[in-house]
N, CA, C and O atoms as CSV, one atom per row, in Angstrom:
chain,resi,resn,atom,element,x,y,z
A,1,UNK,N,N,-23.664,13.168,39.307
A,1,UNK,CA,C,-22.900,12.148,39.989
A,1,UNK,C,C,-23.631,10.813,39.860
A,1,UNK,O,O,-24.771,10.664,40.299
A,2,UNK,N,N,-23.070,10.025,39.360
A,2,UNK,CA,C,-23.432,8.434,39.144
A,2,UNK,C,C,-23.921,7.972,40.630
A,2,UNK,O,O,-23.623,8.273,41.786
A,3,UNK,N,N,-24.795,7.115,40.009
A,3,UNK,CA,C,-25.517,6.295,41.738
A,3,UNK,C,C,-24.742,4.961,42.322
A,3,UNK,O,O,-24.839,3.887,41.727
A,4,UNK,N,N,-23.793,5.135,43.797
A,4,UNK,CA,C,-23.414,4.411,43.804
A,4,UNK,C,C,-23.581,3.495,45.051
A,4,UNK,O,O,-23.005,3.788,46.099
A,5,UNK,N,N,-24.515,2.175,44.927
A,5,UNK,CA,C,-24.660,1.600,46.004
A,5,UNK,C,C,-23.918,0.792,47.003
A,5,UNK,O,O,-24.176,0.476,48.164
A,6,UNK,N,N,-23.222,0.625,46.452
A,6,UNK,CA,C,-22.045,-0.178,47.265
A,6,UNK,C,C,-20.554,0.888,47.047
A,6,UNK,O,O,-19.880,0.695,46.034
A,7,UNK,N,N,-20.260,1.630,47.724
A,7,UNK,CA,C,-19.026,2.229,47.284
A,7,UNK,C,C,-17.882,0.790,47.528
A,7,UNK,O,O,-16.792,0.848,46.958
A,8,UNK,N,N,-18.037,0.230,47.919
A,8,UNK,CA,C,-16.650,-0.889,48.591
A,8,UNK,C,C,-16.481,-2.088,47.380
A,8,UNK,O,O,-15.903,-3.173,47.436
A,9,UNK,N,N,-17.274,-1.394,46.194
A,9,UNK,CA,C,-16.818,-2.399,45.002
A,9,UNK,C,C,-15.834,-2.274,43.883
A,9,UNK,O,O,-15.689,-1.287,43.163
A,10,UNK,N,N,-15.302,-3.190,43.840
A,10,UNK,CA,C,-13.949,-2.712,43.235
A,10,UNK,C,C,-14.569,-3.008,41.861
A,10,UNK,O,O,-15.335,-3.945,41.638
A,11,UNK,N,N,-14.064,-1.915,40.784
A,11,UNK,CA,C,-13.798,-2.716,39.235
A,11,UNK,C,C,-13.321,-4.215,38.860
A,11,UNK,O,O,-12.442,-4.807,39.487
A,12,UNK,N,N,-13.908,-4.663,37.928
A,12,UNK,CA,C,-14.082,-6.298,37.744
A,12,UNK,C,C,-12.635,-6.752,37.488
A,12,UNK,O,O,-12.175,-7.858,37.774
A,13,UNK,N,N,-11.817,-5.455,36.749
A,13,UNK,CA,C,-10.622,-5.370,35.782
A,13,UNK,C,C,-9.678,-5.305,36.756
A,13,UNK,O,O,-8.578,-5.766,36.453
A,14,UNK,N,N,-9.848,-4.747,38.101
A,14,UNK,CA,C,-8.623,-4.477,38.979
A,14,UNK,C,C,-8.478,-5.736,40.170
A,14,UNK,O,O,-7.728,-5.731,41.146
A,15,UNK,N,N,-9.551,-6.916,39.709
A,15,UNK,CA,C,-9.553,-8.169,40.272
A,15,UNK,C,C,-8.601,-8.944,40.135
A,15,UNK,O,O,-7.995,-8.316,39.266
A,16,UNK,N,N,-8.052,-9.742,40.301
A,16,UNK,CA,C,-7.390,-10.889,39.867
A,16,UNK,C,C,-7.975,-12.020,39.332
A,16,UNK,O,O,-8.934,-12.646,39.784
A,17,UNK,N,N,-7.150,-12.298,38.064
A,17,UNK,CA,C,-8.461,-13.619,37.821
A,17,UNK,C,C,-8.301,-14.699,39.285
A,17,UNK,O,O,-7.405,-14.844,40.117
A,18,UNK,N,N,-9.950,-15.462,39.041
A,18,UNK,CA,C,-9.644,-16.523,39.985
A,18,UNK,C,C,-8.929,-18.017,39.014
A,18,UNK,O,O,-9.064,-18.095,37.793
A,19,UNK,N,N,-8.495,-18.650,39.507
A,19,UNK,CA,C,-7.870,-20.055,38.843
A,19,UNK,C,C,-8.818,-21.103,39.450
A,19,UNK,O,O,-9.328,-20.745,40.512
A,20,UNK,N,N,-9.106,-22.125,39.073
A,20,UNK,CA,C,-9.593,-23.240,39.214
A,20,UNK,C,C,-8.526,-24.411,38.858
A,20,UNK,O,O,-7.639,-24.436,38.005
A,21,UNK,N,N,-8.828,-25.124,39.572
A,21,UNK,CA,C,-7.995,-26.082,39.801
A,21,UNK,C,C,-8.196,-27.373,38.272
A,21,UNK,O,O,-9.285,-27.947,38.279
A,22,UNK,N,N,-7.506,-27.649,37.441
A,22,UNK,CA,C,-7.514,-28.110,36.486
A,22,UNK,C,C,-7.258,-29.622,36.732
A,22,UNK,O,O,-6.201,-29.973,37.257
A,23,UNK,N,N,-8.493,-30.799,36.252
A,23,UNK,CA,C,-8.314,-31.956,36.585
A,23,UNK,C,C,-8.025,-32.846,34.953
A,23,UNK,O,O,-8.634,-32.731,33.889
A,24,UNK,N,N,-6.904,-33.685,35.312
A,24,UNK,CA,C,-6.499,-34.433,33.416
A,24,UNK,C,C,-7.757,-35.663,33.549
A,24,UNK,O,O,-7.664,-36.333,34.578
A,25,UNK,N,N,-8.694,-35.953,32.792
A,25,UNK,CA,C,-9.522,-36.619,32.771
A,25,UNK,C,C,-9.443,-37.388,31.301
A,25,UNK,O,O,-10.100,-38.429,31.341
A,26,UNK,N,N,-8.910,-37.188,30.212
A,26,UNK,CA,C,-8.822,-37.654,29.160
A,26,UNK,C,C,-9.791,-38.458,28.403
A,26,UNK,O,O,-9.381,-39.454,27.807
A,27,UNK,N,N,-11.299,-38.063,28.355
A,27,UNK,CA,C,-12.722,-38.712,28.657
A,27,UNK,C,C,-13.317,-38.779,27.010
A,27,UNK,O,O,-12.987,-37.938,26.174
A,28,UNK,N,N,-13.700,-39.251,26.889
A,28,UNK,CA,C,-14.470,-39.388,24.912
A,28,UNK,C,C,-15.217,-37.936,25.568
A,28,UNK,O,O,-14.913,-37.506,26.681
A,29,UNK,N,N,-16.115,-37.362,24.778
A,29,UNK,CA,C,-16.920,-36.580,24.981
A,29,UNK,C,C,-17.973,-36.132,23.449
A,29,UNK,O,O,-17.662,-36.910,22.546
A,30,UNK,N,N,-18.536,-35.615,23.210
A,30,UNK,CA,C,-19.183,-34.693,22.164
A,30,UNK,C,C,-19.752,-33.356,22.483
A,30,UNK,O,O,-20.226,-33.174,23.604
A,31,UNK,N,N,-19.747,-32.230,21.432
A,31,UNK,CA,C,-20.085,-31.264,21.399
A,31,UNK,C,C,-21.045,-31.345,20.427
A,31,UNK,O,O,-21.228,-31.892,19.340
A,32,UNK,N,N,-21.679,-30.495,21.316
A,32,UNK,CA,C,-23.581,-30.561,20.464
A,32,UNK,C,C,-24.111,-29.124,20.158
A,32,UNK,O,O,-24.154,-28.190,20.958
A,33,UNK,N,N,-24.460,-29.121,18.999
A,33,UNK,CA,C,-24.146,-27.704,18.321
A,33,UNK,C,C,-25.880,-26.753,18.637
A,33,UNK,O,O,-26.773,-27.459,18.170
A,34,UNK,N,N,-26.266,-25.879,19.057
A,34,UNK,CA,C,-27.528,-25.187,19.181
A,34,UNK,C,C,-28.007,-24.811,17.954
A,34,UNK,O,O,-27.287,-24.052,17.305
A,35,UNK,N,N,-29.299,-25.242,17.365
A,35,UNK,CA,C,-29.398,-25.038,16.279
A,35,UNK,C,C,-30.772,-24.414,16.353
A,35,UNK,O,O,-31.187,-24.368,17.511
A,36,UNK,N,N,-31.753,-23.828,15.271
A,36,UNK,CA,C,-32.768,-23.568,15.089
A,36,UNK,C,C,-33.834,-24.006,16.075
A,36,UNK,O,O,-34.116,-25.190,16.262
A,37,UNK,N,N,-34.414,-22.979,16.700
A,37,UNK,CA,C,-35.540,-23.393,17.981
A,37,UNK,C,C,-34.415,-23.883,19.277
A,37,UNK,O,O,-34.991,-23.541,20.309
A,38,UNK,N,N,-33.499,-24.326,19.533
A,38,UNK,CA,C,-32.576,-24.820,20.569
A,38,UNK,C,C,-32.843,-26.437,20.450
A,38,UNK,O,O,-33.276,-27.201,21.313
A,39,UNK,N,N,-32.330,-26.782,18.715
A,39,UNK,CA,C,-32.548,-28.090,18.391
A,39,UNK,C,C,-31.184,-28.477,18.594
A,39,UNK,O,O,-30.397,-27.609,18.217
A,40,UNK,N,N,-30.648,-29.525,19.080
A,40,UNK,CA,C,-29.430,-30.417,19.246
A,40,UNK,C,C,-29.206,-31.424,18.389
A,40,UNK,O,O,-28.832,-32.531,18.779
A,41,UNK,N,N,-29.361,-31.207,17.464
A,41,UNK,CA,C,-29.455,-32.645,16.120
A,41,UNK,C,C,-28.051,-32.991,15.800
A,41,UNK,O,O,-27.815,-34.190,15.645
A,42,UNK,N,N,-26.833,-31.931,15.645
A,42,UNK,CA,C,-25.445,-32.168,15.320
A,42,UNK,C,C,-24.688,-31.885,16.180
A,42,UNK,O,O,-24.561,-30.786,16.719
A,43,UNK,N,N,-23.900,-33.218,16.466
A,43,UNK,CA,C,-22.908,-32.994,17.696
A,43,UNK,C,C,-21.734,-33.425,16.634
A,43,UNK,O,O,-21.720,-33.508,15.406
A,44,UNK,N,N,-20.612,-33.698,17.805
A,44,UNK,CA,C,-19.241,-34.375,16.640
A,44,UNK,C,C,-18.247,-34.778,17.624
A,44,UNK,O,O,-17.887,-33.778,18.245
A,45,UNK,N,N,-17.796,-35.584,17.927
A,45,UNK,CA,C,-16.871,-36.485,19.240
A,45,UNK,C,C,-16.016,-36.029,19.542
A,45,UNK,O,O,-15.216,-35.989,18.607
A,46,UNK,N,N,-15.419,-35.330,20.963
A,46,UNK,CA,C,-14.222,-35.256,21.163
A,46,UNK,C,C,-13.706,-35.679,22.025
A,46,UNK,O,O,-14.408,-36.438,22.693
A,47,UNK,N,N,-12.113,-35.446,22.567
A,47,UNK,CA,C,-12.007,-35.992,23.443
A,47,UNK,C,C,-11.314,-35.094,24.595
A,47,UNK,O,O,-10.322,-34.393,24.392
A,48,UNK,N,N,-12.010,-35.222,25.885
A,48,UNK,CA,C,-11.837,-34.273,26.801
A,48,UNK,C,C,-10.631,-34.561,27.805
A,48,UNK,O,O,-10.519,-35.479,28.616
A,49,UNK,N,N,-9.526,-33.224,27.435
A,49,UNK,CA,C,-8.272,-33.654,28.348
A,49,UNK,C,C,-8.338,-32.937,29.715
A,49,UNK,O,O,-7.973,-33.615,30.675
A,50,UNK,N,N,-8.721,-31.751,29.940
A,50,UNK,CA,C,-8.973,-31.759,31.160
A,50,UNK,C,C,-10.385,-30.691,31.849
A,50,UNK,O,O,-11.033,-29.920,31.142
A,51,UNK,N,N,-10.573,-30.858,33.071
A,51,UNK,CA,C,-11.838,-30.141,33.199
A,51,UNK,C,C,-11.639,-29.011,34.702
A,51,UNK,O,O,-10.813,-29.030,35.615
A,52,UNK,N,N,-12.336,-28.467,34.529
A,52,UNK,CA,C,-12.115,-27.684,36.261
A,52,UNK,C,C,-14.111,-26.929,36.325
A,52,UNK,O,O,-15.110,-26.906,35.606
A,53,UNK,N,N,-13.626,-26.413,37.785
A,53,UNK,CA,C,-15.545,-25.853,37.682
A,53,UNK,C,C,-15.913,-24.619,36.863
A,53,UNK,O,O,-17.066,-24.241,36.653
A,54,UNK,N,N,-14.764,-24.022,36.413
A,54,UNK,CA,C,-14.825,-23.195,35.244
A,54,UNK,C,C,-15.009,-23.144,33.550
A,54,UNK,O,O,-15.457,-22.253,32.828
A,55,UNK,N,N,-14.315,-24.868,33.148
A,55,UNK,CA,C,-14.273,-24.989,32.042
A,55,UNK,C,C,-13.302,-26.342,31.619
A,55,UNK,O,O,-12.816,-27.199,32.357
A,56,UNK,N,N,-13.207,-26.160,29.927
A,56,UNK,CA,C,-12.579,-27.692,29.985
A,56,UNK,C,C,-11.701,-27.270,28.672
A,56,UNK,O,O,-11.895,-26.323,27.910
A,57,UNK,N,N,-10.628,-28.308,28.642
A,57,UNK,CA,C,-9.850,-28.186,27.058
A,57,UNK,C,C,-9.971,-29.322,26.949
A,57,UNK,O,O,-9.762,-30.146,27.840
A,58,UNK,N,N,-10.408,-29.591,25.583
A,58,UNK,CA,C,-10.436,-30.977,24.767
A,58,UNK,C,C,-9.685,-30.472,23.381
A,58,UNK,O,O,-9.250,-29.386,22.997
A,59,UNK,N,N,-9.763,-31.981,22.749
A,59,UNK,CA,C,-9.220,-31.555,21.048
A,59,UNK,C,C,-10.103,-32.226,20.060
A,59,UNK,O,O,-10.148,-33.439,20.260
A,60,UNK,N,N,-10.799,-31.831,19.083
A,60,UNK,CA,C,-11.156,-32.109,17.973
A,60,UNK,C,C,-10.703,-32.122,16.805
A,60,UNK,O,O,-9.649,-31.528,16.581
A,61,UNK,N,N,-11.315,-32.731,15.879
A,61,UNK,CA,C,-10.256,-32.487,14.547
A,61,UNK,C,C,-10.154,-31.229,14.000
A,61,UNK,O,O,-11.095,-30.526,13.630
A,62,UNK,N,N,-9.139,-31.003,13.967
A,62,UNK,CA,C,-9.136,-29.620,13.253
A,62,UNK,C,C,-9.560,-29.079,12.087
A,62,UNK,O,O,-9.345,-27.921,11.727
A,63,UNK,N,N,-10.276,-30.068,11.379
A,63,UNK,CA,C,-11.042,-29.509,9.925
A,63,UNK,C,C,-12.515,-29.751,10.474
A,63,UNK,O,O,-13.316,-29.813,9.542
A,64,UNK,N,N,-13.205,-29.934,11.963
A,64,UNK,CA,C,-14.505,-29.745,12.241
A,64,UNK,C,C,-14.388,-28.199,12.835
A,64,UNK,O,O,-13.343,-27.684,13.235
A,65,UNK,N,N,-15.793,-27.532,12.798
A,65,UNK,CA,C,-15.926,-26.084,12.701
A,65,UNK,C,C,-16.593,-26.106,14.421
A,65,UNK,O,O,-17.626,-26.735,14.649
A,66,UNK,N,N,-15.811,-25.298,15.606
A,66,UNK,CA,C,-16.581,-25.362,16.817
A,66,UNK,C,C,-17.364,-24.043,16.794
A,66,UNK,O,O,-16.871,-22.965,16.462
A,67,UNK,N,N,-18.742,-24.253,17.212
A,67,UNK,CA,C,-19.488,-22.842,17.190
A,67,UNK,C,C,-19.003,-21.974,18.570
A,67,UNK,O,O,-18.309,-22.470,19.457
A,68,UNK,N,N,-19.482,-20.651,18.568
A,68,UNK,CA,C,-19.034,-20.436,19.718
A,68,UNK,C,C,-19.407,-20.691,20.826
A,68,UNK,O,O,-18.708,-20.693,21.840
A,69,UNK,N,N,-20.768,-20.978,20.724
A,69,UNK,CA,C,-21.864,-21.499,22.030
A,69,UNK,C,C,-21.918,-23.084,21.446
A,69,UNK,O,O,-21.662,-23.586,20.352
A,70,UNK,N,N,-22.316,-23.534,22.555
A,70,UNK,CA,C,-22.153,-25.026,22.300
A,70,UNK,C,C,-22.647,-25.967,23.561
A,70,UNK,O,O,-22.364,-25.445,24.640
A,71,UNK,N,N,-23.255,-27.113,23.657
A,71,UNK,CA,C,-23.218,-28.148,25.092
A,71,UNK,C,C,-22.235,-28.555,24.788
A,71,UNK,O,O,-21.897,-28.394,23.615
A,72,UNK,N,N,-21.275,-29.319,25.788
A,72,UNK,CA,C,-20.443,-30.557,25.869
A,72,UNK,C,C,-21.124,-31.914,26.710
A,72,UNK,O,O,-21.599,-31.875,27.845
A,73,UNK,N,N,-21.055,-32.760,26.077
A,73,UNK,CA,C,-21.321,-33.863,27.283
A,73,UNK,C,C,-20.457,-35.117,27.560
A,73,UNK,O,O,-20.294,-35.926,26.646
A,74,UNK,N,N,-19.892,-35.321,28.780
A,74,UNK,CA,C,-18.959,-36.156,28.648
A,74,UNK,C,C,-19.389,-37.902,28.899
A,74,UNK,O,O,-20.154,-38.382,29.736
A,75,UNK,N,N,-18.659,-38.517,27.938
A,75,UNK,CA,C,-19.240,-39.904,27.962
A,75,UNK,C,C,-19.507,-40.036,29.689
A,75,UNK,O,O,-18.972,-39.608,30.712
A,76,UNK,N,N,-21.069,-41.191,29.200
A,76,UNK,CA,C,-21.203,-41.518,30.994
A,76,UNK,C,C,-21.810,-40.969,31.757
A,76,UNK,O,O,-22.175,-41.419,32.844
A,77,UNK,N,N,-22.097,-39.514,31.155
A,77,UNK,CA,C,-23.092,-38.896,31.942
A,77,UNK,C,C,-23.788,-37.903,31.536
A,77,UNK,O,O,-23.422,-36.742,31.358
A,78,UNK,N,N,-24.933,-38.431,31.371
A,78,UNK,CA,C,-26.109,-37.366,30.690
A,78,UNK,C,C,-26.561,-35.858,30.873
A,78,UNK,O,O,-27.422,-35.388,30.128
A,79,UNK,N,N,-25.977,-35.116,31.860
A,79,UNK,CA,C,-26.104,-33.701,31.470
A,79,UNK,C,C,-25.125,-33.333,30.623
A,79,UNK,O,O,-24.302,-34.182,30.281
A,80,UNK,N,N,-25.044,-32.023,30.143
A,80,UNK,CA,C,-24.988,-31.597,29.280
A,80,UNK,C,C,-24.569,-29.787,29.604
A,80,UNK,O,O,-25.350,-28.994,30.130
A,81,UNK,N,N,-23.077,-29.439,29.103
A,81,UNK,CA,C,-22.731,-28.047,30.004
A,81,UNK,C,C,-22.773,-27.333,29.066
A,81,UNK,O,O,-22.386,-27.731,27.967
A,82,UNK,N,N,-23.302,-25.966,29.277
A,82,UNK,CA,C,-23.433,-25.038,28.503
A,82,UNK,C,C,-22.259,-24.249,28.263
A,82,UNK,O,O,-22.047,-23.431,29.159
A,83,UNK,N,N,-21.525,-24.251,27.424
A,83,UNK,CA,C,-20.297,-23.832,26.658
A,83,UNK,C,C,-19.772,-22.485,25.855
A,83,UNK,O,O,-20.249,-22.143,24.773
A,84,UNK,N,N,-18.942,-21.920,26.397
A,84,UNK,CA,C,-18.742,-20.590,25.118
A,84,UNK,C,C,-16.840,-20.381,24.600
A,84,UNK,O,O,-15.933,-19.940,25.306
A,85,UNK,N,N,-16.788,-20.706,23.662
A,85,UNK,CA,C,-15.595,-20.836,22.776
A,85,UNK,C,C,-14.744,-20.025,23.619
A,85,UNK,O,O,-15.370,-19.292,24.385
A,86,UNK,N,N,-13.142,-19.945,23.699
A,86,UNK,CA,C,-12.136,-18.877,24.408
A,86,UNK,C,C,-11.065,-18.941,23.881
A,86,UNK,O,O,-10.300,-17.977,23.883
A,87,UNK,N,N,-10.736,-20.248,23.239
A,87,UNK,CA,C,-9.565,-20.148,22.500
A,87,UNK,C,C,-9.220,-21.427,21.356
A,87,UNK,O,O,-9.259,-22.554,21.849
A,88,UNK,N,N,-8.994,-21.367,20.352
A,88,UNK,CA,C,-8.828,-22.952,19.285
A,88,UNK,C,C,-7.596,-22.420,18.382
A,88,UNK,O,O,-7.362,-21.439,17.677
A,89,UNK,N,N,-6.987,-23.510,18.756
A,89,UNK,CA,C,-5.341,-23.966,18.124
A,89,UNK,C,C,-5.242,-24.971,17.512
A,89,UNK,O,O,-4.386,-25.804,17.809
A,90,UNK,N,N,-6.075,-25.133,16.531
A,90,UNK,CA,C,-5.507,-26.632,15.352
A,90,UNK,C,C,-6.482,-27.454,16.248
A,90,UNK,O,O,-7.642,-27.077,16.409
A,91,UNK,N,N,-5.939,-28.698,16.885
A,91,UNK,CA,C,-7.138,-29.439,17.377
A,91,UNK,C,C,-7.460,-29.009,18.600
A,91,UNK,O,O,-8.557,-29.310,19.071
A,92,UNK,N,N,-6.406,-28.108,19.424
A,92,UNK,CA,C,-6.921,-27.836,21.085
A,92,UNK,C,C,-7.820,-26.527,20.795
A,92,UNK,O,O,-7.737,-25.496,20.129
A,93,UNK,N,N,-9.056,-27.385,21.993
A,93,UNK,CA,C,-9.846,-25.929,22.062
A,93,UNK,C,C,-10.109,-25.914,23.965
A,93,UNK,O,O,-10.063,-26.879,24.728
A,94,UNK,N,N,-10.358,-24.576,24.258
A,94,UNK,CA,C,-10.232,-23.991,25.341
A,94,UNK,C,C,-11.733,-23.284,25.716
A,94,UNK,O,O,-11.988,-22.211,25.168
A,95,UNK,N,N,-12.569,-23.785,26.501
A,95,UNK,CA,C,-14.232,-23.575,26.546
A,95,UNK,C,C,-14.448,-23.360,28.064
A,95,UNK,O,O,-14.305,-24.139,29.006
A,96,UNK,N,N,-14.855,-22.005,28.011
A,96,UNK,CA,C,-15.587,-21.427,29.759
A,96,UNK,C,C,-16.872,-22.299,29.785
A,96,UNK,O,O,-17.519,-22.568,28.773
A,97,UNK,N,N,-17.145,-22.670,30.907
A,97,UNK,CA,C,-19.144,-23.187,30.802
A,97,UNK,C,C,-19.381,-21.794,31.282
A,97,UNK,O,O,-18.737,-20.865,31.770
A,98,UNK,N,N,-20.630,-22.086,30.910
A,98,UNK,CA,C,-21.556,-20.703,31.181
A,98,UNK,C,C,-21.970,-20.347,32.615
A,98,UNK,O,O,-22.207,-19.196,32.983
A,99,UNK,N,N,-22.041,-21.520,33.448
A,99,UNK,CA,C,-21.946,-21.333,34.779
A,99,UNK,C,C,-21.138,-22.027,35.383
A,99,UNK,O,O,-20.830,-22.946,34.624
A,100,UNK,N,N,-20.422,-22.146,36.665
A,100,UNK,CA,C,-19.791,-23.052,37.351
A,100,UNK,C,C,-20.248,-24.111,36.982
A,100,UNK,O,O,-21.281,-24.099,36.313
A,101,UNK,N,N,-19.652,-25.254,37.290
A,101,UNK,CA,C,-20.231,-26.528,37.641
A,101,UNK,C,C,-20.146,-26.727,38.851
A,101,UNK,O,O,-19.247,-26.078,39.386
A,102,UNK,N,N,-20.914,-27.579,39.712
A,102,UNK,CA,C,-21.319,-27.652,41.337
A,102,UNK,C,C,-19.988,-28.830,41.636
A,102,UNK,O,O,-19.652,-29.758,40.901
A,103,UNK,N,N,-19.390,-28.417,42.983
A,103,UNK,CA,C,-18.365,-29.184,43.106
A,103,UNK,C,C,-18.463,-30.970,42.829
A,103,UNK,O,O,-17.684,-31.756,42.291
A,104,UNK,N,N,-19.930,-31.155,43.536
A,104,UNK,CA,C,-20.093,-32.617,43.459
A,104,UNK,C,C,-19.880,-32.966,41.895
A,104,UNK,O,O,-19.032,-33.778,41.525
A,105,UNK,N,N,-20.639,-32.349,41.117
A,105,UNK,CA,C,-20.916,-33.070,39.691
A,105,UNK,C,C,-19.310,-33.171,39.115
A,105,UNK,O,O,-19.133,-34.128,38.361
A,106,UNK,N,N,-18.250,-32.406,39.343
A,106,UNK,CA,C,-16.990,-32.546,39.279
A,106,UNK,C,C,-16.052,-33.449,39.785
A,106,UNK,O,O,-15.085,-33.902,39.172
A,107,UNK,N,N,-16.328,-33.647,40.741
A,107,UNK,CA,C,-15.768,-35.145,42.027
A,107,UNK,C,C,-16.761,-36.385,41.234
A,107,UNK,O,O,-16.284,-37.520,41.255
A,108,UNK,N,N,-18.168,-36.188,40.517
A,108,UNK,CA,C,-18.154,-37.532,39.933
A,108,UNK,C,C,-17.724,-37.495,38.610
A,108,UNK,O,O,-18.100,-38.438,37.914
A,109,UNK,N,N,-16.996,-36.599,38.061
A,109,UNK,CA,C,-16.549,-36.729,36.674
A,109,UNK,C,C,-15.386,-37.449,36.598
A,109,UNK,O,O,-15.096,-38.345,35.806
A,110,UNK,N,N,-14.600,-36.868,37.699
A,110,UNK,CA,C,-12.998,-37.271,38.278
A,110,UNK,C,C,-13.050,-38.948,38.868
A,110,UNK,O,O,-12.247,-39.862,38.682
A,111,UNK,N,N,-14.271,-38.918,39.603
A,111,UNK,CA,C,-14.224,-40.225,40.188
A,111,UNK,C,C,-14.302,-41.422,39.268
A,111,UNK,O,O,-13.734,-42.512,39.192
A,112,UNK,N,N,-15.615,-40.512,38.330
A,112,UNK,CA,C,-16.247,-41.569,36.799
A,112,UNK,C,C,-14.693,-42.154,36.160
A,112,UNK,O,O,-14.379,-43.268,35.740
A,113,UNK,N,N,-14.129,-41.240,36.257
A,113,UNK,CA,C,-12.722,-41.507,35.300
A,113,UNK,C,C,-11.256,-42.505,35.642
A,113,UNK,O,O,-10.519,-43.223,34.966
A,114,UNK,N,N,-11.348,-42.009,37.326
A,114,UNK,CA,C,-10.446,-43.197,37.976
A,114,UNK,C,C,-10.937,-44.478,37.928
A,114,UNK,O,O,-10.161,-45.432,37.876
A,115,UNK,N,N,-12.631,-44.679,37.943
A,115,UNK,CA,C,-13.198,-45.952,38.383
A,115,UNK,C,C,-12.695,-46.608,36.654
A,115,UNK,O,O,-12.059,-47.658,36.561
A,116,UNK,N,N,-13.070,-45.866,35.530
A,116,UNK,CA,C,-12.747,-46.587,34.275
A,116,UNK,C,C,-11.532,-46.842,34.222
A,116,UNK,O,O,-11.306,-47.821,33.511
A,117,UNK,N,N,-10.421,-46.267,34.783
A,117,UNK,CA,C,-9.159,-46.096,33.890
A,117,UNK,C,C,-8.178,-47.252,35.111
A,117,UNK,O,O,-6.972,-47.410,34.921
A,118,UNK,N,N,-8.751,-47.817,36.058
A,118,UNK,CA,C,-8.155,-48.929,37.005
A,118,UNK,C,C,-8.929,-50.473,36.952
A,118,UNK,O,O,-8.522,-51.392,37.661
């Protein structure tokens, strides 16, 4: 009999996904590719249409190659989110971060974006 410490846990599969709330930010951005040693030397510009604390869809050109791991960083602000590919359609691509993002750093992405765009 398997060891089970928590009996009151459900399978991951019989969850519901959670949704995050999806914000249109329409922001320049670049993706910066992990290279040899965790060197960042090649990025390539895109532009980010929307973001949530889960993840973001932007579009690139569709004849640039997205790796599956990747940073994004959006103009304006110097961190940098750790990225893993989920879905690419011609220029739209569809990217989980690797961890949440913290609510604040999200309220200044959103905020960064109203303050430019008025």
């Amino acid at each position: 009999m398997p060891l089970n410490t928590n009996p009151n846990t459900q399978n991951a599969a019989s969850l519901p996904d959670r949704v995050f709330e999806k914000f249109s930010i329409d922001r320049p951005g670049k993706i910066i590719f992990v290279g040899h040693h965790l060197s960042t030397k090649t990025s390539f510009r895109c532009l980010i249409r929307k973001i949530s604390l889960a993840g973001a869809e932007f579009e690139i050109s569709p004849h640039l190659p997205v790796p599956n791991n990747f940073f994004l960083e959006i103009l304006g602000i110097r961190d940098e989110i750790g990225c893993t590919l989920i879905r690419r359609e011609e220029e739209k691509v569809t990217v989980g971060f690797n961890m949440l993002i913290d609510a604040e750093f999200l309220h200044h992405v959103i905020r960064l974006n109203f303050e430019t765009s008025h």
